[in-house]
N, C-alpha and C positions, 0 to 999 in steps of 0.2 A: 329149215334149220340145217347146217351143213354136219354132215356127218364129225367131223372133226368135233364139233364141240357137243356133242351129245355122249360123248365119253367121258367130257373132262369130269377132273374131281372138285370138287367145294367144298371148305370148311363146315359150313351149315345150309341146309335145303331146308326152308319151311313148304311143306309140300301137300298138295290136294284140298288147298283152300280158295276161298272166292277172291280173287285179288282186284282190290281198286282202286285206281290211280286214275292218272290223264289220258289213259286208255280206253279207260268208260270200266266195266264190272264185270270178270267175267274168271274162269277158273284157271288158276297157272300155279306153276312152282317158281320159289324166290330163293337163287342159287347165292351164295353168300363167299366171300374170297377176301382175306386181309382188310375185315370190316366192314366195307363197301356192299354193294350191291351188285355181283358179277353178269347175274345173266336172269332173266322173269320170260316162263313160259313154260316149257313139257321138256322138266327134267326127268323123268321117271326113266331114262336110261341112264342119270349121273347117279353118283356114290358122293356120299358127304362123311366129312368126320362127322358129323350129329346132323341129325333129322328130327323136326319137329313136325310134328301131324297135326294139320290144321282143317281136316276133315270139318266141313261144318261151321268153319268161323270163317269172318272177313276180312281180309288179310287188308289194314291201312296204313298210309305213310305215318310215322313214329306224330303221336300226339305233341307236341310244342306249347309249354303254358308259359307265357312271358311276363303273368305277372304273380310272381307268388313273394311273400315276406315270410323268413324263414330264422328273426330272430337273433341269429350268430352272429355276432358275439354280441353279448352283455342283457341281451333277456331269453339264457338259455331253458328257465323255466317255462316259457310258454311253448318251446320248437327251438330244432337245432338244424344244425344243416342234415346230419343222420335223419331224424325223424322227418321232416321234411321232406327228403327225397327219397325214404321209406312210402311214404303216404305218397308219393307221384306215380311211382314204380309202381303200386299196388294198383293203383288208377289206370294205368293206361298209359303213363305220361313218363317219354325217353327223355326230356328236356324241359328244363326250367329256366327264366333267366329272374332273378333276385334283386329285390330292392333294399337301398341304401340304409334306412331309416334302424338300423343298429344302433349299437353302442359300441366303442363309436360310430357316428355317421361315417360311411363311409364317400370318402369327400376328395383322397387323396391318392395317389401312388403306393402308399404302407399300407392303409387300411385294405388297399385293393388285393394287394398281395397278398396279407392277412388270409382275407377271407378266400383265395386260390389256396393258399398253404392249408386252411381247414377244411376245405372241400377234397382233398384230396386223398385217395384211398375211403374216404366215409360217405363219400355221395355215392345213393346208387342209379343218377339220372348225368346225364351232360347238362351243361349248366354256365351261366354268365351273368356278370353281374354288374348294377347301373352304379354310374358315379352321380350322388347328387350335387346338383348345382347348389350354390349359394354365392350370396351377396359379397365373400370373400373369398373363393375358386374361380370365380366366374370368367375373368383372364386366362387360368389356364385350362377351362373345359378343352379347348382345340385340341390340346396334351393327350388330355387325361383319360378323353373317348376314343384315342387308339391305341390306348395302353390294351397288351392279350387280356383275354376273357373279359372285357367289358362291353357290354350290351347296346351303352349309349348312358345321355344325360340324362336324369330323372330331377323335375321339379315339382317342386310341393306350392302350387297358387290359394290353397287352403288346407286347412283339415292338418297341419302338422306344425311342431313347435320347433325354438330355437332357431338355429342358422341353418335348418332345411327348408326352411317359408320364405318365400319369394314373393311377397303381397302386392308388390309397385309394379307399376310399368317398366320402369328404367332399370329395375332389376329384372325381370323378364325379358326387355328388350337388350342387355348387355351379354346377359347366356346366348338371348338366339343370336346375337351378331358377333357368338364367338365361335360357337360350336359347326363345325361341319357335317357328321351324320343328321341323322332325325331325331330331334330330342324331344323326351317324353312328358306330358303334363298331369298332374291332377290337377283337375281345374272346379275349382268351386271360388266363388268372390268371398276370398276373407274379411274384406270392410263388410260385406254385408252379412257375413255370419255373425260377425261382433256384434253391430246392432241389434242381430234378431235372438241373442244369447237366450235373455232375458224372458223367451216364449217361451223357455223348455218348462214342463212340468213334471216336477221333483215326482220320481216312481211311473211316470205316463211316459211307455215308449213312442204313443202316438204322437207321439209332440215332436218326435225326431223328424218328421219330414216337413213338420212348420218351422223350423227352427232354423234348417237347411231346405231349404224352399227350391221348387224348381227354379226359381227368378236366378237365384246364387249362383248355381250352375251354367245355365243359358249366359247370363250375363258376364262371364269368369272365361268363356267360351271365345265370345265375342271379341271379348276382348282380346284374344288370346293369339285368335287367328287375324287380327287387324294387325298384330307385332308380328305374325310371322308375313305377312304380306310386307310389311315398311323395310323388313330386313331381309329377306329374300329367303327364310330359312324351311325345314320340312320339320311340323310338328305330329305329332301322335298324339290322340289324345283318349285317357284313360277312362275306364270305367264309363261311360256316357249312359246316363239313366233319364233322361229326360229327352220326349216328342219333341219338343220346340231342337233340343240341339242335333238329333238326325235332319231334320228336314233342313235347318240349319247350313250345319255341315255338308250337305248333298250338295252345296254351293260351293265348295271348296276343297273337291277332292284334290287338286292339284298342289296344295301346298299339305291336308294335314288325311290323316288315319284315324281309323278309328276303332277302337276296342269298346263290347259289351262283358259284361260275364254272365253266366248261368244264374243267379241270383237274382238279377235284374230283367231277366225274361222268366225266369220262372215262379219266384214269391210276389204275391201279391199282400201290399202293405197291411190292407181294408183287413185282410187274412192274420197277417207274419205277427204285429205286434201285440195284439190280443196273447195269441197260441204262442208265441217265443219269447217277448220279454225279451231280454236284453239279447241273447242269440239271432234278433231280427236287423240288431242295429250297426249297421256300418257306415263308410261315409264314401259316395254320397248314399243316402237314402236308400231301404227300397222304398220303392211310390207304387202309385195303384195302377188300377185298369187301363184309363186310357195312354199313362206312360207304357206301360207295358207292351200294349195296341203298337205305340210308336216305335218303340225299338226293332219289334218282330218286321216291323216296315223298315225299317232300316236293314234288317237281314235279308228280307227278300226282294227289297231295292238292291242290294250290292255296295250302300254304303257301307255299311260294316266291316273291316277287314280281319278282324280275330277274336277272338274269345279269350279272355284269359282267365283267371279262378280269383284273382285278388286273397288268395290265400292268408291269411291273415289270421293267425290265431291267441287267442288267450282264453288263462283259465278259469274252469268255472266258477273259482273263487272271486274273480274279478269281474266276471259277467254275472256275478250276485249282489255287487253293489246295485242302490236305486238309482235311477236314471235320473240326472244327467252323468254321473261320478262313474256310470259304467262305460267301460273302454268299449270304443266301434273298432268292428274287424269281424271275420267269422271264416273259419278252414274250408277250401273248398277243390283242393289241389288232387286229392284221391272222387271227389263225388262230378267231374267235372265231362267224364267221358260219361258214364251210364247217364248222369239227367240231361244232357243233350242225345243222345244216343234213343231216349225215351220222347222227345221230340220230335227225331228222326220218325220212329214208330210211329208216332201220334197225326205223322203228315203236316205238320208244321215247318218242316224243312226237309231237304232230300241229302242223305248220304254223301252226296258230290262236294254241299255246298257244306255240311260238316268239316268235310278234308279240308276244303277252303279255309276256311275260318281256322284250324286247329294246326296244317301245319304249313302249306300253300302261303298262307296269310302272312305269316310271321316272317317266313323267308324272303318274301316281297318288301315287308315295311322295314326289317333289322336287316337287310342284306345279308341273311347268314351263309356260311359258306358251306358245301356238300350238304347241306338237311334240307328240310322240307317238301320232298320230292321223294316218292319210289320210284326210279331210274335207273339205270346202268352209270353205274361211275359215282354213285350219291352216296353217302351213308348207311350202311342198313340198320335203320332205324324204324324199327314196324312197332306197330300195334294191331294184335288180334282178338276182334271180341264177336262175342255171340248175340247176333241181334236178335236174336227170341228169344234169349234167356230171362228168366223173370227172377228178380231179386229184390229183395228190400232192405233198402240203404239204413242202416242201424250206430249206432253211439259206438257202440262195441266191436263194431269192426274197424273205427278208423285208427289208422297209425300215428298221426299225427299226436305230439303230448298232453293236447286240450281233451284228445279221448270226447268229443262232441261234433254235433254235424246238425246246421239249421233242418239239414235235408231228412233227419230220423224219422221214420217211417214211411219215407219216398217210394212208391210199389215203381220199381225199376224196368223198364223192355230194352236190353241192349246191356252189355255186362264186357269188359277188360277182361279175358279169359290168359294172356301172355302179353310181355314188353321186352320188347329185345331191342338194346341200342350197340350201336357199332358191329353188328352182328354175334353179341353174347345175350343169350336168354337172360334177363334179370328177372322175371318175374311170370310164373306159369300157375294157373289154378289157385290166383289166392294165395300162394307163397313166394317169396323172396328166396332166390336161388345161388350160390358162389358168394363173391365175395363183390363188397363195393366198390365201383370203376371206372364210373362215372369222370369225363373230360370237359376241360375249358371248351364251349364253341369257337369257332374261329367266322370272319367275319371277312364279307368281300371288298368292305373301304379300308379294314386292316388288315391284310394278307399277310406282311412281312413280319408281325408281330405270331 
């Protein structure tokens, strides 16, 4: 290191912790300058306005959750964009990008801005957010997904009402042959959810995963990537909880992505709906063992490209109605680092391939612009946790407004000890620090925006 720059000053040093990136693991100081990421190595001769001591933690590129629902506006009883990015920031997580399925949908150019003009000064994460496609936007998706702060296209091929369901081919096939980014799918066959309505049994959450079958899925799949092969387009595809559509998928990484979430590798159904009751039920499904078997083969195959939390919350007054009449969704945007982080632990997956999936992932499939990466020149956007810390994930600690977590009584290995985005602490020891300050992401096919 040239003596010249072992003087210099930094805004913020996170210093004497294990740092790991694309370097491999190993101990350095993370010099910090005008937000960014100035200089990672042996600052112990610089001076920073603040120092943080990360003695003891591992210093990782800023956590990235792309898919969390946060409510605002029009179901601000369930989660706001505050609470919401309360509960990320306490998690680990610098970054969110937000789904449509508001009130209003957000569908257009105003709604979009809407929801930038309320994120702004009350977020304490960076943040973006999807325009959903519908049968009457669908024209101007090419627009709309380079409008600043938006993510990409989000389609609903199941599992949502009104003008965010996209159940046809030719409404599928019109989005992908308008949109230019990678636009995103839940993909479950709605003709075949319709038909199987009728299995559900009134009070039985077991019945959730015959009703929404793995068939539904798989085949919602299939289809899904046939339109984006005819149209030449890049799809993502959401939530994937079913063996048949990793192996599937392993056939077609060239056109689409794929996301799991912690839910789906870690509850098993056999288990979830007995002990949870309607807190087991989201959509799609959790399923049992040997989906589960698949997925984790999908992670350690390299199909998988990200993890997201499918955040999704309501309250527990509404997760007391009897099944079917109870809403699917379940908060998972604060419990997202520690129960993969407990994985890590468990040797089901390696540290490396965490980063991967958590912020690596996201930057590859969304093109975002300076995240994803701890580099020189990038964001400093870290995440620091303790991976021997032992905790137990509790109702009572989450931030979110549903005040619930499938995960209560989770014996936790690996803990979010600080979150620092842009290079300001937001969050150290379980407290939320300053003030909320959270930014639009910016986007490498929309630069100019």
């Amino acid at each position: 290191m040239s003596h010249s720059r072992t003087l210099q000053t930094y805004d913020l040093i996170v210093r004497g912790g294990e740092v790991a990136n694309h370097s491999g693991r190993g101990r350095a100081d993370v010099g910090v300058r005008d937000g960014r990421i100035a200089r990672i190595g042996d600052l112990s001769q610089a001076s920073a306005g603040e120092d943080v001591d990360a003695t003891g933690l591992t210093v990782l590129p800023g956590v990235i959750d792309t898919q969390v629902h946060f409510r605002e506006p029009g179901l601000e009883w369930k989660e706001d964009l505050e609470t919401g990015s309360r509960a990320a920031a306490l998690g680990g997580v610098t970054t969110v990008f937000e789904m449509p399925n508001t009130e209003p949908n957000t569908t257009d150019p105003d709604t979009l801005a809407d929801k930038l003009a309320r994120a702004r000064d009350r977020m304490w994460t960076d943040h973006a957010f999807y325009v959903g496609g519908t049968h009457e936007n669908a024209a101007h998706l090419a627009e709309l997904e380079r409008l600043p702060g938006c993510c990409g296209v989000k389609v609903f091929m199941g599992a949502s009402t009104g003008s965010l369901l996209i159940a046809d081919d030719d409404g599928v096939r019109k989005v992908l042959s308008t949109v230019r980014r990678r636009a995103t799918f839940h993909s479950e066959d709605e003709y075949r959810l319709a038909e199987r309505r009728s299995l559900a049994r009134p009070g039985d959450w077991t019945s959730h995963p015959e009703v929404r079958d793995a068939q539904s899925a798989i085949q919602s799949t299939e289809r899904l990537v046939r339109l984006a092969r005819e149209t030449g387009a890049r799809i993502h595809v959401l939530h994937v909880s079913t063996a048949e559509e990793i192996v599937f998928l392993a056939g077609h990484k060239d056109v689409a992505t794929v996301e799991v979430t912690p839910q789906h590798l870690t509850l098993d159904g056999d288990d979830a709906y007995p002990r949870l009751g309607a807190y087991a039920q989201m959509n799609p499904p959790i399923r049992n063992a040997p989906h589960i078997a698949g997925l984790w083969e999908g992670i350690t195959q390299g199909v998988v490209d990200v993890l997201g939390s499918d955040h999704a919350p309501h309250t527990k007054e509404e997760k007391a109605r009897a099944y079917p009449a109870s809403p699917s969704g379940m908060p998972g945007v604060q419990t997202l680092v520690p129960v993969m982080l407990t994985h890590v632990a468990q040797g089901r997956m390696t540290l490396e391939r965490f980063i991967d999936l958590t912020s690596a992932g996201a930057q590859r499939v969304f093109g975002i612009a300076g995240k994803g990466r701890m580099a020189e020149g990038y964001d400093a956007d870290l995440t620091l946790v303790d991976l021997k810390a032992r905790r137990t994930i509790r109702h009572e600690d989450m931030a979110s407004r549903c005040g619930w977590t499938p995960f209560d009584g989770f014996e936790a290995t690996g803990w979010p000890m600080a979150t620092i985005t842009r290079g300001r602490v937001v969050m150290k020891d379980d407290e939320l620090i300053g003030q909320a300050h959270g930014r639009p992401v910016r986007f490498q096919e929309t630069l100019a925006g």
